[in-house]
PyMOL Python script that loads the backbone (N, CA, C, O; Angstrom):
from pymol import cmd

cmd.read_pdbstr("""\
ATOM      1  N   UNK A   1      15.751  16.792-102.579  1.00  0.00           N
ATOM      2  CA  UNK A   1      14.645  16.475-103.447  1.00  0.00           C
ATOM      3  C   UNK A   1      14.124  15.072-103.191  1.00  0.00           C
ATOM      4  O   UNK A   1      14.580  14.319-102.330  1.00  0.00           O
ATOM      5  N   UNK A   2      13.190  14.809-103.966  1.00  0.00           N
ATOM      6  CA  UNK A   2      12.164  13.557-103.741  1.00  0.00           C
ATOM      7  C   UNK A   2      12.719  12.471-104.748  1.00  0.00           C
ATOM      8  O   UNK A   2      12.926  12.673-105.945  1.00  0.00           O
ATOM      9  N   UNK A   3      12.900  11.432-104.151  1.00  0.00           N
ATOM     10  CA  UNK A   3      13.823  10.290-105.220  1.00  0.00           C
ATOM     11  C   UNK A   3      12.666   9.796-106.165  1.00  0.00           C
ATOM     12  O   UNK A   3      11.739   9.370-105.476  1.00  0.00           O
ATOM     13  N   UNK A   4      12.496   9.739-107.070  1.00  0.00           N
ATOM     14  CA  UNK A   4      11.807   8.817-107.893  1.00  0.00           C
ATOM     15  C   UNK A   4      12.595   8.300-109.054  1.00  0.00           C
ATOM     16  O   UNK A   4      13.817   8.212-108.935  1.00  0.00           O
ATOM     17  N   UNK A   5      11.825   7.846-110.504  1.00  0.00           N
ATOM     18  CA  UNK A   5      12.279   7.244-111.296  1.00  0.00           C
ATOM     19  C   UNK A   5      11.514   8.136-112.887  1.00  0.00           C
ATOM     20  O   UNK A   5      10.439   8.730-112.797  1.00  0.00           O
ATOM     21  N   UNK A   6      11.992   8.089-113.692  1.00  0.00           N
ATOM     22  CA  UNK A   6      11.364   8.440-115.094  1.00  0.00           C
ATOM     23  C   UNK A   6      11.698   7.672-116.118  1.00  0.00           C
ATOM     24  O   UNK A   6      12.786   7.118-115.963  1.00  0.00           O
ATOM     25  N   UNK A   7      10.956   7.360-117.457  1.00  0.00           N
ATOM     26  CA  UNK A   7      11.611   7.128-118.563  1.00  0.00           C
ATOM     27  C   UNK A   7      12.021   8.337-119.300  1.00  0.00           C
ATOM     28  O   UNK A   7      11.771   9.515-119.046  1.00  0.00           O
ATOM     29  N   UNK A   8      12.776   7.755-120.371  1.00  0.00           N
ATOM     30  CA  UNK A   8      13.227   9.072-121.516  1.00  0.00           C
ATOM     31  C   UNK A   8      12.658   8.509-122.722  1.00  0.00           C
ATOM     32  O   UNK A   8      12.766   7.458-123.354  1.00  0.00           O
ATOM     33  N   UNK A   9      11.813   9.927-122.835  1.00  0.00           N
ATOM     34  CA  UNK A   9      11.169  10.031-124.226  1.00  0.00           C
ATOM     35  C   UNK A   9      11.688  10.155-125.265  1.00  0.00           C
ATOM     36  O   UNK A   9      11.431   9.578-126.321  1.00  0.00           O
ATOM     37  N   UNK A  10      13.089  11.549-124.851  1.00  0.00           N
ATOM     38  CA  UNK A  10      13.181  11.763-125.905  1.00  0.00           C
ATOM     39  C   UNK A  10      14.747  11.906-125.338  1.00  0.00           C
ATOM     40  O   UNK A  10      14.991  11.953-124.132  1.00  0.00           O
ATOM     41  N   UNK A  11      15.980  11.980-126.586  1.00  0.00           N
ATOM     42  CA  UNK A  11      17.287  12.581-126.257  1.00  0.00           C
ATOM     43  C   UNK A  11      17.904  12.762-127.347  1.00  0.00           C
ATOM     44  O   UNK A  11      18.028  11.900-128.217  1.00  0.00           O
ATOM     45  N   UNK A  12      18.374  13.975-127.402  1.00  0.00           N
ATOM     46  CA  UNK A  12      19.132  14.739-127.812  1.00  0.00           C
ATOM     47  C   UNK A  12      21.093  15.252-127.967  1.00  0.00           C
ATOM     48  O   UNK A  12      21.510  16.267-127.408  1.00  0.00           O
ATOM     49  N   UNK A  13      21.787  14.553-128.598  1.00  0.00           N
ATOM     50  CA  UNK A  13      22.872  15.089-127.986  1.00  0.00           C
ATOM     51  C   UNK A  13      23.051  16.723-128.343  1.00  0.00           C
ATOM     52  O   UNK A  13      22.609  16.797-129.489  1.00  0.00           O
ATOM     53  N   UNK A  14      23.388  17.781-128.022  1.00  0.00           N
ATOM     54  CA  UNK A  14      23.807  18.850-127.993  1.00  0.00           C
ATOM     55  C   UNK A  14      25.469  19.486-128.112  1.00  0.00           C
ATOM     56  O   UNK A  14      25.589  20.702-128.254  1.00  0.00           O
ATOM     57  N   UNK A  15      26.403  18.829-128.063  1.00  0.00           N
ATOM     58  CA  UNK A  15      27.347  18.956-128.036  1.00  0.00           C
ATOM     59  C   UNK A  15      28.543  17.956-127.204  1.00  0.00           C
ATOM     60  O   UNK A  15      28.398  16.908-126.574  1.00  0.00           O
ATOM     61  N   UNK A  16      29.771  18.782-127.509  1.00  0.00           N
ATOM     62  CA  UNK A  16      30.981  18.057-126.467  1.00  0.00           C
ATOM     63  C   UNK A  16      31.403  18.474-125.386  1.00  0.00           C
ATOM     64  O   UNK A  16      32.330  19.282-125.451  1.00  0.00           O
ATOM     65  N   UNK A  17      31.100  18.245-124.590  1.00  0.00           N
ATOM     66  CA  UNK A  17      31.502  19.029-123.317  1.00  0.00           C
ATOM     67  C   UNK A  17      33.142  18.796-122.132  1.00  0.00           C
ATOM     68  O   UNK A  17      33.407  18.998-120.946  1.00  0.00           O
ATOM     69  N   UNK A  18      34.095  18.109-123.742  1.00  0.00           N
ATOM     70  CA  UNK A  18      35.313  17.846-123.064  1.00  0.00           C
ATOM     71  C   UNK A  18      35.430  16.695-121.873  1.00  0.00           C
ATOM     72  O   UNK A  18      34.705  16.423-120.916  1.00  0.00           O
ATOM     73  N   UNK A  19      36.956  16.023-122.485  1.00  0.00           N
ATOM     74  CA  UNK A  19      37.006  14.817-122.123  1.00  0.00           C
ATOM     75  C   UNK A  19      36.205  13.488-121.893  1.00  0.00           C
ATOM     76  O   UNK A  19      35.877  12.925-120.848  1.00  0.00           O
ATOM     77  N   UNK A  20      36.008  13.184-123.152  1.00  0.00           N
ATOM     78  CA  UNK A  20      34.711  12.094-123.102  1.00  0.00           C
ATOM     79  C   UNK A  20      33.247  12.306-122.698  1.00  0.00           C
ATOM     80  O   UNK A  20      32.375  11.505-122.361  1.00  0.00           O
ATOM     81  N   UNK A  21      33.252  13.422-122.817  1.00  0.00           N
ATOM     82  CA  UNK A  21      31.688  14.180-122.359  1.00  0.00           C
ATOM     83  C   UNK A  21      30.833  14.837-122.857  1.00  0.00           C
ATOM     84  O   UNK A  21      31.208  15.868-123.414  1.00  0.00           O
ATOM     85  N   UNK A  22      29.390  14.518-122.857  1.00  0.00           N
ATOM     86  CA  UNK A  22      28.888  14.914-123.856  1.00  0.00           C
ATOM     87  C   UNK A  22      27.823  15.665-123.070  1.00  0.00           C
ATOM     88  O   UNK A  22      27.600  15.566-121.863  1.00  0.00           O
ATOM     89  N   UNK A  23      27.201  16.438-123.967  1.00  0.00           N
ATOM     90  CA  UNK A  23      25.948  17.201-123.174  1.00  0.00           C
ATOM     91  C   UNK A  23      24.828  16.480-124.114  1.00  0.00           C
ATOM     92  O   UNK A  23      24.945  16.007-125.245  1.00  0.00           O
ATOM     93  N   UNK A  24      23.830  16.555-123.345  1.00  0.00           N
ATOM     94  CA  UNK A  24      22.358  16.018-124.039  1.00  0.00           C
ATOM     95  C   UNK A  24      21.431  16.839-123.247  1.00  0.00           C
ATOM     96  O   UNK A  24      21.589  17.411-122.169  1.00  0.00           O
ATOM     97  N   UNK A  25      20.470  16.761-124.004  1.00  0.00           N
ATOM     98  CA  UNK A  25      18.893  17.342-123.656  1.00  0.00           C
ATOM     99  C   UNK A  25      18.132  15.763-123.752  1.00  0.00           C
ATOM    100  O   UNK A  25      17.975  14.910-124.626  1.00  0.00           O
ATOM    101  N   UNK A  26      17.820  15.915-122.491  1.00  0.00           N
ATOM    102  CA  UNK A  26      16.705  14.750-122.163  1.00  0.00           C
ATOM    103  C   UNK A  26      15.474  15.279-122.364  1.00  0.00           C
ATOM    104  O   UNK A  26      15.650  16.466-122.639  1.00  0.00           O
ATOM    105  N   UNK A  27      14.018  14.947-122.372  1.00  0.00           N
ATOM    106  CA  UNK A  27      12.914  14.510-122.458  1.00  0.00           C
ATOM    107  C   UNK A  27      12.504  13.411-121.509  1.00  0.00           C
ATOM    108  O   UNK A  27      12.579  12.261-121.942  1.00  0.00           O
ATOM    109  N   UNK A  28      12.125  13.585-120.402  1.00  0.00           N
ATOM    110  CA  UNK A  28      11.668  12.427-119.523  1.00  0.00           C
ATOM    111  C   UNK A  28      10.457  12.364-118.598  1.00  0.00           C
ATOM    112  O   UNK A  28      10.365  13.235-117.733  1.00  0.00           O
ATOM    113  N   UNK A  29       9.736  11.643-118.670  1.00  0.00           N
ATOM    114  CA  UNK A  29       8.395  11.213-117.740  1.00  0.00           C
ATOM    115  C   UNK A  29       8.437  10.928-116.249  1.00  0.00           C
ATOM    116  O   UNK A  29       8.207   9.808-115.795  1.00  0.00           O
ATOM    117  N   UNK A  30       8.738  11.980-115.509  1.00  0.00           N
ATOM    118  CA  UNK A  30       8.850  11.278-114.144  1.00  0.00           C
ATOM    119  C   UNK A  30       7.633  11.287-113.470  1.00  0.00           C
ATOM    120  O   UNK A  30       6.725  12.106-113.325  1.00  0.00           O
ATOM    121  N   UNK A  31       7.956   9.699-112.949  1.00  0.00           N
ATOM    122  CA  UNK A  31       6.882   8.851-111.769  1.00  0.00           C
ATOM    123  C   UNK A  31       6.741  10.141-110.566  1.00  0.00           C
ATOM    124  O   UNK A  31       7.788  10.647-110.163  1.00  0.00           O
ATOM    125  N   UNK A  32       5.643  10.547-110.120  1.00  0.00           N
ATOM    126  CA  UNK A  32       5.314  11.047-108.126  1.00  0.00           C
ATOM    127  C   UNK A  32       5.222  10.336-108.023  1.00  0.00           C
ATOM    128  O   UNK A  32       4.728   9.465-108.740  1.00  0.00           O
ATOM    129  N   UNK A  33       5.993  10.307-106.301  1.00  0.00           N
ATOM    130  CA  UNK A  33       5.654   9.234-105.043  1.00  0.00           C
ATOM    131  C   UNK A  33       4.397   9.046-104.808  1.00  0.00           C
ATOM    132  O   UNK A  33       3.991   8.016-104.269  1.00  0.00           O
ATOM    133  N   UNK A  34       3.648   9.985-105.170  1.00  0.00           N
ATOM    134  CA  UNK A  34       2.317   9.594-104.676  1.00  0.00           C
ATOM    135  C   UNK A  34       1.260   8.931-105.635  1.00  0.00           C
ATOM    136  O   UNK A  34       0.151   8.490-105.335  1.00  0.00           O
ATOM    137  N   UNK A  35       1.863   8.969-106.831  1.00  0.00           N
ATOM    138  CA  UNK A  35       0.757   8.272-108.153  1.00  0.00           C
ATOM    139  C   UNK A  35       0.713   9.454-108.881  1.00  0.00           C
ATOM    140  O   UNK A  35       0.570  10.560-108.361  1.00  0.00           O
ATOM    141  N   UNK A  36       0.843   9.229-110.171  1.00  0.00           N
ATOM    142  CA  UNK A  36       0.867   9.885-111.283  1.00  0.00           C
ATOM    143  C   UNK A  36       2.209  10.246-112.046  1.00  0.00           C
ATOM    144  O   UNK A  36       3.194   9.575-111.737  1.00  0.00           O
ATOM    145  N   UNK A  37       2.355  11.214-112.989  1.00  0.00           N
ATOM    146  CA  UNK A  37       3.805  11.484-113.515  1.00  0.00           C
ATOM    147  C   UNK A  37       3.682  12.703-114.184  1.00  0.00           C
ATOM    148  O   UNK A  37       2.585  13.183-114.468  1.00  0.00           O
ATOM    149  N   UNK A  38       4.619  13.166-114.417  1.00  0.00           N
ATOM    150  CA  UNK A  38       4.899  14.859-115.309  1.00  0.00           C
ATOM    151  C   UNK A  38       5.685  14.724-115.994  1.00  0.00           C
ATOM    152  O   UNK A  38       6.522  13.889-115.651  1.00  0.00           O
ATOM    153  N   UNK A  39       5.859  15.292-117.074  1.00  0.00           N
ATOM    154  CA  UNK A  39       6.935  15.601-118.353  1.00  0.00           C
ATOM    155  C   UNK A  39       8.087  16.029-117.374  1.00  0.00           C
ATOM    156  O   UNK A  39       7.783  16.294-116.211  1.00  0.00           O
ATOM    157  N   UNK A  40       9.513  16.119-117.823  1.00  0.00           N
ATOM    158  CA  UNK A  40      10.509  17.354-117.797  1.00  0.00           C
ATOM    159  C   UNK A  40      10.964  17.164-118.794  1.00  0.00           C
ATOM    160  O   UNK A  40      10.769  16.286-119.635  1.00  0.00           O
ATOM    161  N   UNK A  41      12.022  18.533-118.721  1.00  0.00           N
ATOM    162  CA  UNK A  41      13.304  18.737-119.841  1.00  0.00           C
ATOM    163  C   UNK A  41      14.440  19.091-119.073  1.00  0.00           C
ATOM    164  O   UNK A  41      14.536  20.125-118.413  1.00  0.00           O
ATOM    165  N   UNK A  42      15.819  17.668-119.241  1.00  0.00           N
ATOM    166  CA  UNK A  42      16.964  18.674-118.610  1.00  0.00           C
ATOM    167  C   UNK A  42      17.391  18.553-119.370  1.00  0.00           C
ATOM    168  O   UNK A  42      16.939  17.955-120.346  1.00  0.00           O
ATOM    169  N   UNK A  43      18.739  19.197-119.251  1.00  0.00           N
ATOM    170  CA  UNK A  43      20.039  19.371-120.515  1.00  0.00           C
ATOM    171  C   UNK A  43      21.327  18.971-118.883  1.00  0.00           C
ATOM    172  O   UNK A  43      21.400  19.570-117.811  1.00  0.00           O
ATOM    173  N   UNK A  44      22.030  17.905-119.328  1.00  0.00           N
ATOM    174  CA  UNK A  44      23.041  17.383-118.370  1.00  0.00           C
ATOM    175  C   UNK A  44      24.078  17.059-119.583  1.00  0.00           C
ATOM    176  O   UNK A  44      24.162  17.290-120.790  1.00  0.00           O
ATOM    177  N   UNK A  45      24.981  16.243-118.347  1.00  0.00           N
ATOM    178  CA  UNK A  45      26.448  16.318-119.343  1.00  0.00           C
ATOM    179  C   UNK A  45      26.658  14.677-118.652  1.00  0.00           C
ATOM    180  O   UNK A  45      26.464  14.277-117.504  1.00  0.00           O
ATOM    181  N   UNK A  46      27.164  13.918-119.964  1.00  0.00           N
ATOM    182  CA  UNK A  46      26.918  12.553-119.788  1.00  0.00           C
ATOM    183  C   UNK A  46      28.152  11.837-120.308  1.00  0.00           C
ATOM    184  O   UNK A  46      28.596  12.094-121.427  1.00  0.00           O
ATOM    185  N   UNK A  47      28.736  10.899-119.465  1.00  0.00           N
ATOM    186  CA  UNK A  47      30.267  10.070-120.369  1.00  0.00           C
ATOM    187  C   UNK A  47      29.723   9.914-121.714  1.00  0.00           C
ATOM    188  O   UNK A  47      28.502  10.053-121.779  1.00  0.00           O
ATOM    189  N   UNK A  48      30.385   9.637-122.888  1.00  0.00           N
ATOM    190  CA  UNK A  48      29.815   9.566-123.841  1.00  0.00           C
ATOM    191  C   UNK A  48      29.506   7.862-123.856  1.00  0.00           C
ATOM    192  O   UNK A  48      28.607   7.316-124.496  1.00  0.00           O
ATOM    193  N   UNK A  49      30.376   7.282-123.088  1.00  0.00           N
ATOM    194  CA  UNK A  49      29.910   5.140-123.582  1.00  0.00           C
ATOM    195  C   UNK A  49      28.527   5.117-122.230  1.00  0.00           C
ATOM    196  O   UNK A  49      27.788   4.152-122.032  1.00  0.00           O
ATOM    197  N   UNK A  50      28.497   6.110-121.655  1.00  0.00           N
ATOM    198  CA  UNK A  50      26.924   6.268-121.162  1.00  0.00           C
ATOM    199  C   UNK A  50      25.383   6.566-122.145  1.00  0.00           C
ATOM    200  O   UNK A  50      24.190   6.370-121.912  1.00  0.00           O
ATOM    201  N   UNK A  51      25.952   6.985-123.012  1.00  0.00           N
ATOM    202  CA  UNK A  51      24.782   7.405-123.786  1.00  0.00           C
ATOM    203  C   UNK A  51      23.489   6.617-124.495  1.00  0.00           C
ATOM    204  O   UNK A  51      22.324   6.939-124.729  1.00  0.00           O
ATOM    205  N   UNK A  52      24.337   5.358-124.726  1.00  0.00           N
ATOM    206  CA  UNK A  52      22.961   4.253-125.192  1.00  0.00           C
ATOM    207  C   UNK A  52      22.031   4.024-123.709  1.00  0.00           C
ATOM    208  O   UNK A  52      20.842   3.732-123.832  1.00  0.00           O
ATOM    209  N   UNK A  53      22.602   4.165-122.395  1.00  0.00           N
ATOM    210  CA  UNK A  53      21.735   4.114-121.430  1.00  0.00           C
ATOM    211  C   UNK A  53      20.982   5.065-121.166  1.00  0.00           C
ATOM    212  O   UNK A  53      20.178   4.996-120.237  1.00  0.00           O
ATOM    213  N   UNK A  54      21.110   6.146-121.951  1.00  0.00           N
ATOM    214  CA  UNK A  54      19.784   7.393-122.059  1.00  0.00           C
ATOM    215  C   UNK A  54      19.084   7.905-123.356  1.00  0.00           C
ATOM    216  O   UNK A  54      18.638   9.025-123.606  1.00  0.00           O
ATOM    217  N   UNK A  55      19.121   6.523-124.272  1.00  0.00           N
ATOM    218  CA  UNK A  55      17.963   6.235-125.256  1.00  0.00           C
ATOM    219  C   UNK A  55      16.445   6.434-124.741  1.00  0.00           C
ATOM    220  O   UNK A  55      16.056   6.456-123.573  1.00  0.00           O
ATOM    221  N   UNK A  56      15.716   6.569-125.888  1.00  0.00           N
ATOM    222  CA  UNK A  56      14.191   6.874-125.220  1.00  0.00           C
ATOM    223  C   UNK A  56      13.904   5.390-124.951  1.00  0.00           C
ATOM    224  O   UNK A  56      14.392   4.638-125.795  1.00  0.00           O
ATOM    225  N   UNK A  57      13.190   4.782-123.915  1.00  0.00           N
ATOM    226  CA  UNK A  57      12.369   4.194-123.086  1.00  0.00           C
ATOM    227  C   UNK A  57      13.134   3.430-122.078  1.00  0.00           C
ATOM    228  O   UNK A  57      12.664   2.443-121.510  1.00  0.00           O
ATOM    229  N   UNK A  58      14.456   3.952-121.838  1.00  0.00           N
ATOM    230  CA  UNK A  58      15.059   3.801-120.826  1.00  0.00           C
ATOM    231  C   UNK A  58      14.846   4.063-119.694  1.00  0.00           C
ATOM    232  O   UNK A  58      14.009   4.965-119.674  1.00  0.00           O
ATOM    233  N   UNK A  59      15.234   3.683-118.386  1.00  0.00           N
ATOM    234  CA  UNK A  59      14.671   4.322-117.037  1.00  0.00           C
ATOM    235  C   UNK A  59      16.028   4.708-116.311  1.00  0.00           C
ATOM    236  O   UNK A  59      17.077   4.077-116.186  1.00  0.00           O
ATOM    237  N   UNK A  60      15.655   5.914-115.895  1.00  0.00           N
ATOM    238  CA  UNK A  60      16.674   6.906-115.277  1.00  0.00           C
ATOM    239  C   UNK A  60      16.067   6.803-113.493  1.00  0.00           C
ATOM    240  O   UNK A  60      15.054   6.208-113.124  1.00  0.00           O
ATOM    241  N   UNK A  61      16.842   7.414-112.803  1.00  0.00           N
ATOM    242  CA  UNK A  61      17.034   7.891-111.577  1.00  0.00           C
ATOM    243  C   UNK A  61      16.579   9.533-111.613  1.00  0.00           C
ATOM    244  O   UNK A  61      17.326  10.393-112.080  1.00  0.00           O
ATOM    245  N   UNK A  62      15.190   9.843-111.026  1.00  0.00           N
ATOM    246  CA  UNK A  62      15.299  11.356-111.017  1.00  0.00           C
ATOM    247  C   UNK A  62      14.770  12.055-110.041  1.00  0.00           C
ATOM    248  O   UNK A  62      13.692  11.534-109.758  1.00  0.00           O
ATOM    249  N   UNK A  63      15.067  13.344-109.112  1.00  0.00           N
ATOM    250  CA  UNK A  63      15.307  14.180-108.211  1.00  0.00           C
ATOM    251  C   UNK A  63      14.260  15.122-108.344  1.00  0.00           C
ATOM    252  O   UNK A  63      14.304  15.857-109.330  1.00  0.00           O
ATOM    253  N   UNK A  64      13.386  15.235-107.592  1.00  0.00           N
ATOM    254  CA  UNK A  64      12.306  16.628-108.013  1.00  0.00           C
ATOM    255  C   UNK A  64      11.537  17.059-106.656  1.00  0.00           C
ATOM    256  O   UNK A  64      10.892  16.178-106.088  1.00  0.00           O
ATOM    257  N   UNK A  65      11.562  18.163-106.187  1.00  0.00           N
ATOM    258  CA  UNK A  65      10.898  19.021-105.528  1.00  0.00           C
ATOM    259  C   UNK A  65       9.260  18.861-105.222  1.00  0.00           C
ATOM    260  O   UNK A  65       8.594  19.386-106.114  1.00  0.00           O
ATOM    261  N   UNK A  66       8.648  18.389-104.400  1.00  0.00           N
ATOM    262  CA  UNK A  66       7.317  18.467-104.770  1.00  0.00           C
ATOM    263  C   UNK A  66       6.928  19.544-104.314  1.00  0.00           C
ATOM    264  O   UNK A  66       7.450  20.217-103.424  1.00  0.00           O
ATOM    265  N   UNK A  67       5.626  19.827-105.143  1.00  0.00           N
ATOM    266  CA  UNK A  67       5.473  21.487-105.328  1.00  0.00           C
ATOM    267  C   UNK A  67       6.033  22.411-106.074  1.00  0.00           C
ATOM    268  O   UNK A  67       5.597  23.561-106.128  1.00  0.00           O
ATOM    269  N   UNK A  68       7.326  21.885-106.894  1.00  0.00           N
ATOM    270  CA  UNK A  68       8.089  22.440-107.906  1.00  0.00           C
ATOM    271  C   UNK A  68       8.257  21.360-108.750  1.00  0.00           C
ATOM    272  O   UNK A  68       9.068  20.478-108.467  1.00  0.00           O
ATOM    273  N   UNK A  69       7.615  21.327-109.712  1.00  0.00           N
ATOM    274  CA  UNK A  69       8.349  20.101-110.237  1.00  0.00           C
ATOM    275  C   UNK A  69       9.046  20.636-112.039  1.00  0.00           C
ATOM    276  O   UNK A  69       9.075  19.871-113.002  1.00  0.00           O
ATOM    277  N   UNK A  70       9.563  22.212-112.054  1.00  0.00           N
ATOM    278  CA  UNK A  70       9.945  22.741-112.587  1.00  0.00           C
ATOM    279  C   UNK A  70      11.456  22.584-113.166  1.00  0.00           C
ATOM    280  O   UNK A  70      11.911  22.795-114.290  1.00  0.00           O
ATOM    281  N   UNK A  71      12.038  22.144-111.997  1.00  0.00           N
ATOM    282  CA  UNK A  71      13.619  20.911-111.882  1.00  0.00           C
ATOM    283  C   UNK A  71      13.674  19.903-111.637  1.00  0.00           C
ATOM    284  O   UNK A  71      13.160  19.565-110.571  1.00  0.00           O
ATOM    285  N   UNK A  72      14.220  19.043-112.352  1.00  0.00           N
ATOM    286  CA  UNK A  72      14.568  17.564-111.885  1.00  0.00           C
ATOM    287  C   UNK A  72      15.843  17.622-112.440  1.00  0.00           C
ATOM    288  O   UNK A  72      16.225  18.145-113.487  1.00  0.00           O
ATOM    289  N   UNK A  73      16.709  16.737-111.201  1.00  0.00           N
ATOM    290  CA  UNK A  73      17.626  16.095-111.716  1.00  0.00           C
ATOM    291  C   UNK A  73      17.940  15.243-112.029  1.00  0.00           C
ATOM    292  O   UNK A  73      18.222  14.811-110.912  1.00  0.00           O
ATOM    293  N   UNK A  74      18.347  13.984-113.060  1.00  0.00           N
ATOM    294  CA  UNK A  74      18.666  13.069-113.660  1.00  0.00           C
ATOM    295  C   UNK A  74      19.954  12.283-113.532  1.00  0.00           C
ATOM    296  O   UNK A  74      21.036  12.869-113.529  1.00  0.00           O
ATOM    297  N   UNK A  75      19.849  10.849-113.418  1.00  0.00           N
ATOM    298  CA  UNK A  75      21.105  10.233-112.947  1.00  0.00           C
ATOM    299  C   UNK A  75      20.831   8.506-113.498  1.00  0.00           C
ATOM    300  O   UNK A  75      19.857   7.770-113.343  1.00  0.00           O
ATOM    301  N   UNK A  76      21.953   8.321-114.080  1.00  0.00           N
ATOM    302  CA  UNK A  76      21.887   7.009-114.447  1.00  0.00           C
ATOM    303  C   UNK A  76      21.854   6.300-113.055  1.00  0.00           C
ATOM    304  O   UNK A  76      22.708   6.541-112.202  1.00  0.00           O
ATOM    305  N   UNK A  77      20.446   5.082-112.787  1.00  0.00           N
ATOM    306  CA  UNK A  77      20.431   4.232-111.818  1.00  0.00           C
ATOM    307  C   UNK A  77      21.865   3.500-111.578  1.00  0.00           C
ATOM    308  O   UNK A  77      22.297   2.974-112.604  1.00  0.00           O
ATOM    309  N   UNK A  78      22.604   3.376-110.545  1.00  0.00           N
ATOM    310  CA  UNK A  78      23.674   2.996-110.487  1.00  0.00           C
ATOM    311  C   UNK A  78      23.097   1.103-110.941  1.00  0.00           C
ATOM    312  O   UNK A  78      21.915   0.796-110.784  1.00  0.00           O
ATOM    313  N   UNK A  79      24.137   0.060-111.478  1.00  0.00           N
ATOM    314  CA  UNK A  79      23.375  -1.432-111.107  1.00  0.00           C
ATOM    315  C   UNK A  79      24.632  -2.415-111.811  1.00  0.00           C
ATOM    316  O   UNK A  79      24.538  -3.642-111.794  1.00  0.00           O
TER     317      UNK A  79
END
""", "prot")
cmd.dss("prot")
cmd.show_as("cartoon", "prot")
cmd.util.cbc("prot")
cmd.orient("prot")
């Protein structure tokens, strides 16, 4: 997939997903490489002392297909 960046609009936790892990539903705005941006929605599974870093207007790391931009994947910027 195509590296870019998004904020999060919105987040959700959803549950526990065992051993310090949590699931959330994101809401996020990802940047195209080429200019402009699109909504998504994922649902991932996140350490839980990760979670204030996927508050809304945070900036994530995200993965998307161009020509599909139906999936993205989401990843805390390593730093």
């Amino acid at each position: 997939g195509t590296r870019s960046s998004g904020v999060v609009t919105g987040m959700r936790t959803t549950g526990y997903a065992g051993d310090g892990l949590r699931e959330v539903e994101l809401d996020v705005m990802v940047s195209r490489r080429g200019g402009g941006q699109f909504p998504a929605h994922e649902t991932t599974v996140v350490p839980a002392s990760e979670l204030p870093k996927m508050a809304p207007g945070s900036i994530v790391d995200a993965y998307y297909r161009p020509g599909d931009e139906s999936t993205v994947a989401v990843c805390l910027p390593q730093r």
